[in-house]
LUMVOVEX-37079 format. One line per field, with one value per atom (N, C-alpha, C): z negated, y negated, x; atom name; chain. Coordinates in steps of 0.02 Angstrom, whole numbers, plus 50000, padded with zeros to 5 digits. Layout:
REM LUMVOVEX-37079
w (Z|...) $
v (Y|...) $
u (X|...) $
sese (CA|...) $
marza (A|...) $
//
This chain:
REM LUMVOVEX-37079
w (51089|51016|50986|51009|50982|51002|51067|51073|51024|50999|50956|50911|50883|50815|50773|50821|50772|50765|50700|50688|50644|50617|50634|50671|50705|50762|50818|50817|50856|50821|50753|50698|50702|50709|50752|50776|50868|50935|50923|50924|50911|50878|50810|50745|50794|50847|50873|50926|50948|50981|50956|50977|50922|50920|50859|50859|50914|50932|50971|51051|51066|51128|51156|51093|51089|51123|51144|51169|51167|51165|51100|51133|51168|51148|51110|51123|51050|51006|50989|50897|50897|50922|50914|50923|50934|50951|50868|50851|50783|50713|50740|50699|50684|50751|50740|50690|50706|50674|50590|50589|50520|50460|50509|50489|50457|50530|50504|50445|50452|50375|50330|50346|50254|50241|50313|50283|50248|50279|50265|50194|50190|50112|50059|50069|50061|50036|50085|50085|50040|50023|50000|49905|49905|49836|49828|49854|49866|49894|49850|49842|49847|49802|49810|49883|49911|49975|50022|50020|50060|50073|50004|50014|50035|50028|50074|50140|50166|50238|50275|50245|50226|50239|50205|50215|50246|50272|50356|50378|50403|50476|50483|50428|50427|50435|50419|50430|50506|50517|50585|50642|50622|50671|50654|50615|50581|50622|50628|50665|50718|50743|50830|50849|50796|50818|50819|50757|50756|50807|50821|50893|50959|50961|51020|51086|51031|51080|51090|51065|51058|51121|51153|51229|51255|51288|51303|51239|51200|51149|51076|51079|51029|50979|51023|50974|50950|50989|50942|50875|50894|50820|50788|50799|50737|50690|50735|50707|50655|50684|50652|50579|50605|50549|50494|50501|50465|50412|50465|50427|50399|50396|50360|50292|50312|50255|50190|50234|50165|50161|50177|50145|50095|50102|50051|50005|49984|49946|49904|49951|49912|49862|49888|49852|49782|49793|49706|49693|49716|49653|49615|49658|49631|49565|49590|49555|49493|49462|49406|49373|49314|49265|49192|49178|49122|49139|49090|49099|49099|49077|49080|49135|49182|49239|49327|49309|49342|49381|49363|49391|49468|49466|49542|49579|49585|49598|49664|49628|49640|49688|49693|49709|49776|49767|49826|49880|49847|49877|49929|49888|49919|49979|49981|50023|50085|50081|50130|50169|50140|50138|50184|50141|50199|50267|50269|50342|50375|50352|50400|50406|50346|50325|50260|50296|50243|50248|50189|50176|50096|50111|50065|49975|50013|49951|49922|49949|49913|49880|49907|49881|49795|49811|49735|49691|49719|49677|49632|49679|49660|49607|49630|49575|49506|49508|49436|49409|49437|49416|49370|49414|49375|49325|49309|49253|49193|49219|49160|49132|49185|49164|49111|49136|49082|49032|49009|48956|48900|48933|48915|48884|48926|48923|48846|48833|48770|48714|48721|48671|48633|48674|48650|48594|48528|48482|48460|48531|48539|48594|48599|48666|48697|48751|48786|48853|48852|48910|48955|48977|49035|49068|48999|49029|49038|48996|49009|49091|49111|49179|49247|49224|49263|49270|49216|49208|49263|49236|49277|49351|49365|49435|49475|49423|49444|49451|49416|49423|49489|49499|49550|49629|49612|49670|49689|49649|49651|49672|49646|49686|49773|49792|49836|49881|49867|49900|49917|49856|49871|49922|49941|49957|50062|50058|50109|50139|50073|50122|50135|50140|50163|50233|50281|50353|50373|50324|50347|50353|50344|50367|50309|50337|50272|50248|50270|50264|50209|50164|50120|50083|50073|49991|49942|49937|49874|49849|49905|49887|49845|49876|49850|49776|49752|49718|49659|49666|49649|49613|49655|49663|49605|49611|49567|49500|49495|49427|49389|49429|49418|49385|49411|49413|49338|49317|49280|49201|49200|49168|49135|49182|49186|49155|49182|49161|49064|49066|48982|48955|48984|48948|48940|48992|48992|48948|48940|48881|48799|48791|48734|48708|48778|48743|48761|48774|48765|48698|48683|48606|48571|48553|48534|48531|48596|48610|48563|48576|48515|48471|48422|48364|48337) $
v (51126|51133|51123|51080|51059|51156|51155|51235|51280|51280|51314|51316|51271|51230|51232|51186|51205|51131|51093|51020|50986|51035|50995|50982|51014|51033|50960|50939|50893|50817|50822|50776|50764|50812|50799|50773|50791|50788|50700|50682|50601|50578|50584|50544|50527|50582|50576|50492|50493|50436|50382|50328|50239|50225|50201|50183|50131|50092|50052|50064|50116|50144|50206|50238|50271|50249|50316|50286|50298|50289|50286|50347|50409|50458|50502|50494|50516|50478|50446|50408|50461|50466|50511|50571|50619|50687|50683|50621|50620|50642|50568|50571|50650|50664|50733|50798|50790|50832|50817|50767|50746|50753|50754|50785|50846|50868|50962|50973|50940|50959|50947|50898|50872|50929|50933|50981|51036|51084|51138|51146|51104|51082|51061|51031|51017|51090|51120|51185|51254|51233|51289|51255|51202|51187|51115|51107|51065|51012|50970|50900|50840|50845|50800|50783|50848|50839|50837|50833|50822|50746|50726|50635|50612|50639|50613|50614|50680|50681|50653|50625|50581|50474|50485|50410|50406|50451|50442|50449|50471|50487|50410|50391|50310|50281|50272|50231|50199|50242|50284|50251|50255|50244|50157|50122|50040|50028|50070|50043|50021|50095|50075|50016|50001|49946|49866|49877|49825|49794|49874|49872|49856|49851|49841|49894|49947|50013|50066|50045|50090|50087|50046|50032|50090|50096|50164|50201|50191|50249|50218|50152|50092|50148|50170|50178|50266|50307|50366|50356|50308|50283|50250|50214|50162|50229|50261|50329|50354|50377|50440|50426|50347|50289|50305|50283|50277|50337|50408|50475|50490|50463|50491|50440|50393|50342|50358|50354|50371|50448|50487|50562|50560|50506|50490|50439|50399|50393|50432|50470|50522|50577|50590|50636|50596|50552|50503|50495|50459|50459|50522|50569|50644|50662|50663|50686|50662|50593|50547|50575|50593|50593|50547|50541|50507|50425|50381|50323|50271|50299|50243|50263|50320|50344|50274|50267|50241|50195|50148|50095|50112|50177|50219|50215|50202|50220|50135|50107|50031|50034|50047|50052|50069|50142|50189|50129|50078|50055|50006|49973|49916|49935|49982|50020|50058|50076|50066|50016|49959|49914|49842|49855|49836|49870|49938|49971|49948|49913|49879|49936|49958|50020|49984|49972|49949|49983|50012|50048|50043|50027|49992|50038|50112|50167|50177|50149|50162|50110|50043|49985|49969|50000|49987|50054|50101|50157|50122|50090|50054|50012|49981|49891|49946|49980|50020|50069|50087|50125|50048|49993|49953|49931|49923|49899|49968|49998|50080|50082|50050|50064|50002|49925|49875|49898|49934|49930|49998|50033|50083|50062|50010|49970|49925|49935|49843|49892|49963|50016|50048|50013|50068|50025|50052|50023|49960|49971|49904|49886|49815|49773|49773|49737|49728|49669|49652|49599|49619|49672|49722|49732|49742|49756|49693|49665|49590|49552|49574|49559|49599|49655|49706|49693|49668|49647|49579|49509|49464|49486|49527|49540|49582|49615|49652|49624|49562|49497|49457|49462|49420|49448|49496|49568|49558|49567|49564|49512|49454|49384|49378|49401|49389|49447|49514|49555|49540|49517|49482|49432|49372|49338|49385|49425|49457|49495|49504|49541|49494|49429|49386|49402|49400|49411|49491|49513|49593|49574|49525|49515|49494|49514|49523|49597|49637|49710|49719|49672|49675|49649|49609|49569|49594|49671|49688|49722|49728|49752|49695|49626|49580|49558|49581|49558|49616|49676|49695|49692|49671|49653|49575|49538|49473|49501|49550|49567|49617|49635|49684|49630|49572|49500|49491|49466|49455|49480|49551|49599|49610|49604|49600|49557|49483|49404|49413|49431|49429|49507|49538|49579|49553|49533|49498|49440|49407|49385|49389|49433|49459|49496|49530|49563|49500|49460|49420|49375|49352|49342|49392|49471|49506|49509|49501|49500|49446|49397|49339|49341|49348|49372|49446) $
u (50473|50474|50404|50358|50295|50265|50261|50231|50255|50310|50336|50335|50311|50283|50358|50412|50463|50455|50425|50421|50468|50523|50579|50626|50608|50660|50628|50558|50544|50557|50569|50580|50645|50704|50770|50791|50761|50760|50766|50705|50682|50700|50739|50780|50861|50873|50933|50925|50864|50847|50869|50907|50884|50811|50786|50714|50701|50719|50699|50719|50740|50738|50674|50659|50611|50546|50499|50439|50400|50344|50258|50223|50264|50270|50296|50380|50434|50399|50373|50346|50309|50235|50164|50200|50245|50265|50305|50337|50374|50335|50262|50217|50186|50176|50134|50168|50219|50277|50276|50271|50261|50215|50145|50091|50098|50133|50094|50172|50215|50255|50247|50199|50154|50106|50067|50020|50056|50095|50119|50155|50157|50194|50134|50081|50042|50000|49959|49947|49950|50043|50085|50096|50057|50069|50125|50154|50235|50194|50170|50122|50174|50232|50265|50319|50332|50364|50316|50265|50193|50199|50188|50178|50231|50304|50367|50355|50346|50321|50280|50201|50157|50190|50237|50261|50301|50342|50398|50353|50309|50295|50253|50213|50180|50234|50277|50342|50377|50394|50404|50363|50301|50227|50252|50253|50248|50309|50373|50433|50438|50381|50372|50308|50260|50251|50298|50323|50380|50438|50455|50492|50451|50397|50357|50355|50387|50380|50317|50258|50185|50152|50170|50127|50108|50035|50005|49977|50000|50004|49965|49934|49917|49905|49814|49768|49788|49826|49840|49885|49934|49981|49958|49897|49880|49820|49811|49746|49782|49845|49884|49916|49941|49989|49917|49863|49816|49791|49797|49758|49839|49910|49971|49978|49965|49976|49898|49851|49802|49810|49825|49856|49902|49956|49994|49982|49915|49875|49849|49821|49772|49812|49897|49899|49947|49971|49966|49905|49864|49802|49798|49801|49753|49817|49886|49945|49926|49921|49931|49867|49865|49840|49841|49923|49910|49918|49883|49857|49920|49962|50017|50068|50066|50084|50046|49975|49921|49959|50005|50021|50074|50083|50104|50054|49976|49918|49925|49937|49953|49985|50058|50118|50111|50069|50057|50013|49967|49915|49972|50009|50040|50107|50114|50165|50103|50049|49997|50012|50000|49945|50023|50067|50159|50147|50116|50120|50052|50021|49960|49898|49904|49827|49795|49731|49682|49619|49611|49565|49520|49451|49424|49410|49424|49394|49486|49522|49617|49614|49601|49590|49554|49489|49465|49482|49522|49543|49608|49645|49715|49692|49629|49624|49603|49565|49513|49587|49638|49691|49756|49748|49785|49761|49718|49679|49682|49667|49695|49740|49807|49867|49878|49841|49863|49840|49779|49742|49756|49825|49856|49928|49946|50017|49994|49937|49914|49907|49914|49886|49943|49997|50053|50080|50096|50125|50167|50204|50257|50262|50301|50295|50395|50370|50452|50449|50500|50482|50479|50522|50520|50430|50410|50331|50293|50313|50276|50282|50355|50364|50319|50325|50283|50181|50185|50095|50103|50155|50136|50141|50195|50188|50127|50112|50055|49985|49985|49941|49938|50002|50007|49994|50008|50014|49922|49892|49821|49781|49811|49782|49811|49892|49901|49849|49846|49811|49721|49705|49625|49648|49694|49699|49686|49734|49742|49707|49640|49598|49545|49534|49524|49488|49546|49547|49506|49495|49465|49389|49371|49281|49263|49173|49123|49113|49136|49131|49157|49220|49279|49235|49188|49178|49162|49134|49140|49197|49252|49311|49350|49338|49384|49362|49282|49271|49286|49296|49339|49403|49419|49483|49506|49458|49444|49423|49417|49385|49435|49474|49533|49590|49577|49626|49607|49549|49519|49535|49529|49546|49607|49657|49731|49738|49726|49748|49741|49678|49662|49701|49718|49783|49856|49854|49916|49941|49896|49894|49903|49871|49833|49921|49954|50016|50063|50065|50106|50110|50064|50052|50074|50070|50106|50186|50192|50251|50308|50279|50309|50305|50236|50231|50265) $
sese (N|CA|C|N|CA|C|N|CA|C|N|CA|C|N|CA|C|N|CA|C|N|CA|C|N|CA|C|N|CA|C|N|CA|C|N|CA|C|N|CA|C|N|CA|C|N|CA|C|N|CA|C|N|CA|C|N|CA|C|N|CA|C|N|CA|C|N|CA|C|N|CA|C|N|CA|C|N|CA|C|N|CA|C|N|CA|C|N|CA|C|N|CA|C|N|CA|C|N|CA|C|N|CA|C|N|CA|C|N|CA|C|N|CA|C|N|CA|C|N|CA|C|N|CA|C|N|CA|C|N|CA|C|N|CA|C|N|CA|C|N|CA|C|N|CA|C|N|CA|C|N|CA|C|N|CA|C|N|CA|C|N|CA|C|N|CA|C|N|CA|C|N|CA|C|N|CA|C|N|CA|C|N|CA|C|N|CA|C|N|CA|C|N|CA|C|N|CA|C|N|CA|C|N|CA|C|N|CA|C|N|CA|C|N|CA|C|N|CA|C|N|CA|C|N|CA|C|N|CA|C|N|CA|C|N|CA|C|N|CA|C|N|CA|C|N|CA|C|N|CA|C|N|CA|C|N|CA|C|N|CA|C|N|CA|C|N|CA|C|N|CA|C|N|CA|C|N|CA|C|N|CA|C|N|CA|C|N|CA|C|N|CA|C|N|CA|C|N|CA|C|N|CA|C|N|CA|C|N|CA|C|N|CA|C|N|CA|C|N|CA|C|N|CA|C|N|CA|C|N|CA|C|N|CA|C|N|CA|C|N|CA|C|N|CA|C|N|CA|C|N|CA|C|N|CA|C|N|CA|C|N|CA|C|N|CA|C|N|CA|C|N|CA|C|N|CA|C|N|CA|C|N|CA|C|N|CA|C|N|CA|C|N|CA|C|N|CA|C|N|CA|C|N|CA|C|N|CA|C|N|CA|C|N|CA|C|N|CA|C|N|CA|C|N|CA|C|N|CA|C|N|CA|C|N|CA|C|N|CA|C|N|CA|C|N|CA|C|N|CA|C|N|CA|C|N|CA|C|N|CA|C|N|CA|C|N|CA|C|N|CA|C|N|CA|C|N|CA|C|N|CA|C|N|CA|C|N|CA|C|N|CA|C|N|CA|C|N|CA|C|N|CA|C|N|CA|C|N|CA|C|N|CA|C|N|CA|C|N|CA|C|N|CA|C|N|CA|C|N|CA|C|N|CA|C|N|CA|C|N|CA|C|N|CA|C|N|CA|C|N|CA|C|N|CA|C|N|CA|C|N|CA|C|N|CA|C|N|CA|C|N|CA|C|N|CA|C|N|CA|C|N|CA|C|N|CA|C|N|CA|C|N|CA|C|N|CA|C|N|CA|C|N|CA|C|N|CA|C|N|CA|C|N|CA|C|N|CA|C|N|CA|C|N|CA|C|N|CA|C|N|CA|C|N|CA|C|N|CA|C|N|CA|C|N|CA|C|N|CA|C|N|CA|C|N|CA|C|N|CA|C|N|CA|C|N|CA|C|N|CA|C|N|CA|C|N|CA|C|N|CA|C|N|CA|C|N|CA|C|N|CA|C|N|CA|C) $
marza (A|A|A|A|A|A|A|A|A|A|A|A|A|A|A|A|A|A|A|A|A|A|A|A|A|A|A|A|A|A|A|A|A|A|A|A|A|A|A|A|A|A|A|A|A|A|A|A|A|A|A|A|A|A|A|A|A|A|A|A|A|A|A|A|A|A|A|A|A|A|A|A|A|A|A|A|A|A|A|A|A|A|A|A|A|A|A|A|A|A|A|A|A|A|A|A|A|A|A|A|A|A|A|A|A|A|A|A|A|A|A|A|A|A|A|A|A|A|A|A|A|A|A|A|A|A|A|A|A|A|A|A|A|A|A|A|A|A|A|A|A|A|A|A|A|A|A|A|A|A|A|A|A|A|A|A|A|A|A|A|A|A|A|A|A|A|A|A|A|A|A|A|A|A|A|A|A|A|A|A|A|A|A|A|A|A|A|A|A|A|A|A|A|A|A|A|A|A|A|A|A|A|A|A|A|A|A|A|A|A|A|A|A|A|A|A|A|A|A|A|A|A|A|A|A|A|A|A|A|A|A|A|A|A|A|A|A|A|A|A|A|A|A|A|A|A|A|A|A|A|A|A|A|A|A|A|A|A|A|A|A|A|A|A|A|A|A|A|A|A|A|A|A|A|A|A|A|A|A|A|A|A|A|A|A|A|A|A|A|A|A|A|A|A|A|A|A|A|A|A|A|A|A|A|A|A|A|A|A|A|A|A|A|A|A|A|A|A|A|A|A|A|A|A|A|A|A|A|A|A|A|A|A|A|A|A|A|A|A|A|A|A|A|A|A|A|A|A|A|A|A|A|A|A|A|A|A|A|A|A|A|A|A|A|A|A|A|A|A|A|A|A|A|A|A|A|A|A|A|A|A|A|A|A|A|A|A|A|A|A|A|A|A|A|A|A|A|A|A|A|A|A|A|A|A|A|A|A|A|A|A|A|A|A|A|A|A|A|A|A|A|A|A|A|A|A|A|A|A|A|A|A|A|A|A|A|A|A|A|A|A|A|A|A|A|A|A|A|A|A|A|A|A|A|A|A|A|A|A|A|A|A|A|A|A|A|A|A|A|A|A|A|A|A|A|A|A|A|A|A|A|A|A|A|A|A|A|A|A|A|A|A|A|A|A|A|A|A|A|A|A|A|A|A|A|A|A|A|A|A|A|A|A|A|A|A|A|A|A|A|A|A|A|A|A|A|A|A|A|A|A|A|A|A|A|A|A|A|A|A|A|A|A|A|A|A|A|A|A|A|A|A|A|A|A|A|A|A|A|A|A|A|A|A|A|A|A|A|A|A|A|A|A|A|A|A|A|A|A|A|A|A|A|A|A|A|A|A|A|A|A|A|A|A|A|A|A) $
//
């Protein structure tokens, strides 16, 4: 089926498998399959079934490490997990235009970032996109607690993630600081509509 390029048909084959019997070939033959249906979708305009295809196939790749089934096969699934998951980055950032949409930008980062992809140029795209979205969220006429909940979490989301990229070196510190300044930003929005909010 791969010669044949029938990639669902190899997306099938291997879904019929239990994940944890599977082996870090069926994953990378899954993964691969996955790819080229994002691409093709991708390609043809169909952006949003791109980034679906885009986050199974990262998925998928995160399972079989979980399961401890990648052996032999580490460094092609952690490659592949890596170029599917920031593909499905890339195509939310690019999608979102309006500013109070932005906070998907985030979303996309932290669902990476659960599958064990860290990448420093998604990273400060995510922190400079949340900060858009608070400072879009403080603009809009009226308040709600609903949102007020969504900012603290999104506060918090940010300290734990600086916290986490911690362990990524010295290569990370202008990401984290970033990232502290994104905190920063937020904290004094968050604020500012919470006082609203009461008043």
């Amino acid at each position: 089926k791969e010669i044949l390029g029938d990639w669902v048909g190899v997306v099938s084959l291997v879904d019929q498998i239990e994940p944890k019997s599977r082996t870090g070939d069926n994953v990378l033959a899954m993964a691969r399959a996955y790819k080229h249906l994002a691409d093709d979708q991708y390609s043809g305009g169909a952006s949003s079934s791109a980034a679906d295809y885009y986050l199974k196939g990262g998925r998928v790749v995160q399972e079989a490490f979980k399961n401890q089934i990648a052996h032999g096969f580490v460094t092609p699934l952690r490659n592949i997990k890596h170029d599917l998951l920031v593909s499905y980055f890339e195509i939310i950032r690019s999608s979102i235009v309006r500013a109070d949409d932005k906070i998907r930008i985030w979303d996309a980062l932290k669902t990476a970032v659960e599958n064990d992809v860290f990448h420093r140029g998604m990273v400060s795209a995510a922190a400079n996109a949340a900060v858009v979205w608070s400072q879009a969220v403080l603009a809009r006429p009226s308040t709600d607690v609903g949102t007020l909940t969504r900012l603290t979490r999104l506060l918090e989301d940010l300290k734990y993630q600086g916290a986490r990229f911690q362990i990524q070196g010295s290569s990370w510190a202008m990401t984290r600081e970033q990232i502290s300044l994104a905190a920063e930003k937020i904290n004094d929005i968050r604020q500012r509509y919470e006082k609203r909010l009461v008043t």
